[in-house]
Residue frames relative to the residue before (quaternion, step in Angstrom):
aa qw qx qy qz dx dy dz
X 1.0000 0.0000 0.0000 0.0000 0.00 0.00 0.00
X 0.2439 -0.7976 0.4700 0.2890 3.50 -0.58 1.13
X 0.5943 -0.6420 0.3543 0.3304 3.47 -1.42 0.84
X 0.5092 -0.7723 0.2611 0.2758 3.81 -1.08 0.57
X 0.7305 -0.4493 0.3150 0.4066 3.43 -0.86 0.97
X 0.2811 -0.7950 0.4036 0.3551 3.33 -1.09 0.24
X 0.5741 0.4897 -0.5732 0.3194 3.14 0.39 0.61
X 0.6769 0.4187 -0.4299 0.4263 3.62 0.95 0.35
X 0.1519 0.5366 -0.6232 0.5483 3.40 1.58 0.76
X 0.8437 0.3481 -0.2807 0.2970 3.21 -0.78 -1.54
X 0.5183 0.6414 -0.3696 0.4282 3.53 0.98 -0.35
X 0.6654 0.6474 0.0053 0.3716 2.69 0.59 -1.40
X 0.5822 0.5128 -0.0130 0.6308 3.68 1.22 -1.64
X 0.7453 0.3920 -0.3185 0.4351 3.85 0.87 -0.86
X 0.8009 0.4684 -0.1389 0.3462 3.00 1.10 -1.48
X 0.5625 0.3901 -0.3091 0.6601 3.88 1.70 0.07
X 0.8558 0.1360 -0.1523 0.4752 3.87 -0.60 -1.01
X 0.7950 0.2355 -0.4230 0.3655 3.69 0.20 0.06
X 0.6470 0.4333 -0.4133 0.4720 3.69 1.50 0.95
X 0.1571 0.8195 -0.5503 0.0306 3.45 2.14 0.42
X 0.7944 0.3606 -0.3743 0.3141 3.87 0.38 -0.68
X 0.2522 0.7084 -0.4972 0.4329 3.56 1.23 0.69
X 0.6509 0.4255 -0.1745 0.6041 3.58 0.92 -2.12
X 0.7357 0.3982 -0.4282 0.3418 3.94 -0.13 -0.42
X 0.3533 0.7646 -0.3447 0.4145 3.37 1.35 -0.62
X 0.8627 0.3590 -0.0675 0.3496 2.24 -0.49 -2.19
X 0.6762 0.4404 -0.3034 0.5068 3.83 0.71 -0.98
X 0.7431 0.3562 -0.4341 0.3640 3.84 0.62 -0.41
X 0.5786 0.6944 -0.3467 0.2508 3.43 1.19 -0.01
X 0.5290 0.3983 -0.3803 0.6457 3.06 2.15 0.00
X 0.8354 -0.2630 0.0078 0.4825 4.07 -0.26 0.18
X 0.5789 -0.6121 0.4166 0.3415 3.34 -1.26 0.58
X 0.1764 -0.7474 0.6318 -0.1051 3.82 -1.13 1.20
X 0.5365 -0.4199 0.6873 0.2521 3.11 -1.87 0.77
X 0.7642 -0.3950 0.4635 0.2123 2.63 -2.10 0.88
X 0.6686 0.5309 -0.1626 0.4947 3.77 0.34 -1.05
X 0.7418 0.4442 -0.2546 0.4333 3.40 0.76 -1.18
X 0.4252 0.7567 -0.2550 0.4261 3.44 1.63 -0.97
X 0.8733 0.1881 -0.0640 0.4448 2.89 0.29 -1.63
X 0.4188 0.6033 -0.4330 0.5227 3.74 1.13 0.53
X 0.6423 0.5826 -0.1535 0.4737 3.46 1.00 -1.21
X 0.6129 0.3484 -0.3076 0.6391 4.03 1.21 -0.80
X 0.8372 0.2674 -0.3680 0.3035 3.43 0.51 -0.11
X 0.5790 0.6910 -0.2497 0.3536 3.07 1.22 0.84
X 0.5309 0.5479 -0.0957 0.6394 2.55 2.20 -1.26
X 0.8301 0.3751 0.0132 0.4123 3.42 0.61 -1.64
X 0.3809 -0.7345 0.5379 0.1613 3.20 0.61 -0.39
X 0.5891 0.3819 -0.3049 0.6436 3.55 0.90 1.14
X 0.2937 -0.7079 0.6343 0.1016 3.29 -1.57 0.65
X 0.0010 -0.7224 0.6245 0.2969 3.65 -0.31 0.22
X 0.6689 -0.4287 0.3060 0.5245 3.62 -1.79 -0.09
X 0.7796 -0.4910 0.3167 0.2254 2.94 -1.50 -0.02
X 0.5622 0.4055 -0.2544 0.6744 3.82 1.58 -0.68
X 0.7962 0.4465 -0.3931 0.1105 3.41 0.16 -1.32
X 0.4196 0.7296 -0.4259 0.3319 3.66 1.20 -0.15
X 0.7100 0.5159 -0.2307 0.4201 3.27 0.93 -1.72
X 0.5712 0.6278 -0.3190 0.4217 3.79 1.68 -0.86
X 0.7400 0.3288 -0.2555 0.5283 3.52 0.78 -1.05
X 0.4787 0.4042 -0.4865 0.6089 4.35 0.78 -0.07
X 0.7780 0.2513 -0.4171 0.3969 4.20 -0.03 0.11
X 0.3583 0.5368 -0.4564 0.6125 3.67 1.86 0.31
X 0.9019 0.2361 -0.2178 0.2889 3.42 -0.28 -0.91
X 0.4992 0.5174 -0.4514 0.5285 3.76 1.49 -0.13
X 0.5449 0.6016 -0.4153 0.4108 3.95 1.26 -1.13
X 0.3774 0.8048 -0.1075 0.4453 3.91 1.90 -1.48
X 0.0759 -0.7257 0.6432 0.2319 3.10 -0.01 -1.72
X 0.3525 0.7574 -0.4751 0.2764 3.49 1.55 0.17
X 0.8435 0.0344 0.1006 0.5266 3.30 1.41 -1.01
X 0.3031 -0.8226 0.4633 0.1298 3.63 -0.95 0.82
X 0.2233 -0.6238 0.7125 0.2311 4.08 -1.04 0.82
X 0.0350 0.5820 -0.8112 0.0453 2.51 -2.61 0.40
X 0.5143 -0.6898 0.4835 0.1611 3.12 -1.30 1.30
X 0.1276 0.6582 -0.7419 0.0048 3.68 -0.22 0.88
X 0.7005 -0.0487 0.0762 0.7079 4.05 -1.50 1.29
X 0.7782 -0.4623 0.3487 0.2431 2.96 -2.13 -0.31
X 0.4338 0.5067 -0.5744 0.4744 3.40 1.12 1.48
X 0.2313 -0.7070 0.6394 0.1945 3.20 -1.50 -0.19
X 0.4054 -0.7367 0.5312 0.1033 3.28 -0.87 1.21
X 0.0437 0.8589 -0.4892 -0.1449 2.98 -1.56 0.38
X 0.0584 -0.8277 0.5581 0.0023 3.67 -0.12 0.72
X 0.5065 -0.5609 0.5400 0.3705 3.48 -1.76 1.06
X 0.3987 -0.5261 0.7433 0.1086 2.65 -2.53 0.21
X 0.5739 -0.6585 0.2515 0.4169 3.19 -1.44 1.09
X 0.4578 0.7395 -0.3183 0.3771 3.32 1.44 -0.40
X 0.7506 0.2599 -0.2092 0.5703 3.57 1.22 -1.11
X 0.6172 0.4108 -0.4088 0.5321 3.85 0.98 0.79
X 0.5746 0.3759 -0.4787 0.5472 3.33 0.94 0.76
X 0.4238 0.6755 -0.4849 0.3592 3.81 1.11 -0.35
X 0.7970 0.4786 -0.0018 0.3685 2.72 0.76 -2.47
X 0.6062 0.4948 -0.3554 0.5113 3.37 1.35 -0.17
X 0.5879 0.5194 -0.3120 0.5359 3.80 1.22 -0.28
X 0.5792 0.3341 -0.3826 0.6376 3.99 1.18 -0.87
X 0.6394 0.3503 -0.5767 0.3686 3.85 -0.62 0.23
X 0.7000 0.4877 -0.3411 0.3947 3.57 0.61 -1.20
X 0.7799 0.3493 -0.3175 0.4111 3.29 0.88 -0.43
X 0.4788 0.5250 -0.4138 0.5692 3.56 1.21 -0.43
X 0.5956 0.4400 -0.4135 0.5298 4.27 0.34 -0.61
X 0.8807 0.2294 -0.3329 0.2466 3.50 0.10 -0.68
X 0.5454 0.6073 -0.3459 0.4627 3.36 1.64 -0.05
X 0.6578 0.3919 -0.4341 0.4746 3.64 1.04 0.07
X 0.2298 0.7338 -0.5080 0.3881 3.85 1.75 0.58
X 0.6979 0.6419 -0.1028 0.3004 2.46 0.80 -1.87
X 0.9001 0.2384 -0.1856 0.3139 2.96 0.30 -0.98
């Protein structure tokens, strides 16, 4: 299989790790999850792995946001969207749906 061009690297690169809080979104909008579980979930759903810290960086961007809220269940911490971060995510589909109109 021949390797990809770079500009669908870069395509690529935009549309997984520099929208990682698209994928957290989008998974907390079906039940609230540990960190860990998150990232098990993008690579299950998606088909991609982000790094290991950087998940937990953008869930303290987006709780910092209000996009989303922790709790301490035992010595995890949970996290679940807010209506605030399901109206976000309802505005990135509508616009991600109509920019691939587009193109």
């Amino acid at each position: 299989m021949a390797s990809a061009s770079r500009p669908m690297v870069r395509l690529e690169r935009s549309l997984t790790r520099e929208n990682l809080w698209l994928y957290i979104l989008s998974i907390l909008s079906r039940k609230r999850m540990h960190g860990y579980a998150i990232n098990e979930e993008i690579v299950k759903r998606f088909g991609w792995k982000p790094g290991l810290i950087t998940p937990y960086v953008v869930m303290y961007k987006l709780e910092e946001d209000k996009l989303i809220k922790s709790r301490s269940h035992g010595r995890r911490v949970l996290y679940e969207i807010t209506p605030v971060g399901k109206n976000e995510l309802k505005a990135a589909k509508v616009y991600i749906t109509d920019i691939s109109k587009k193109l």
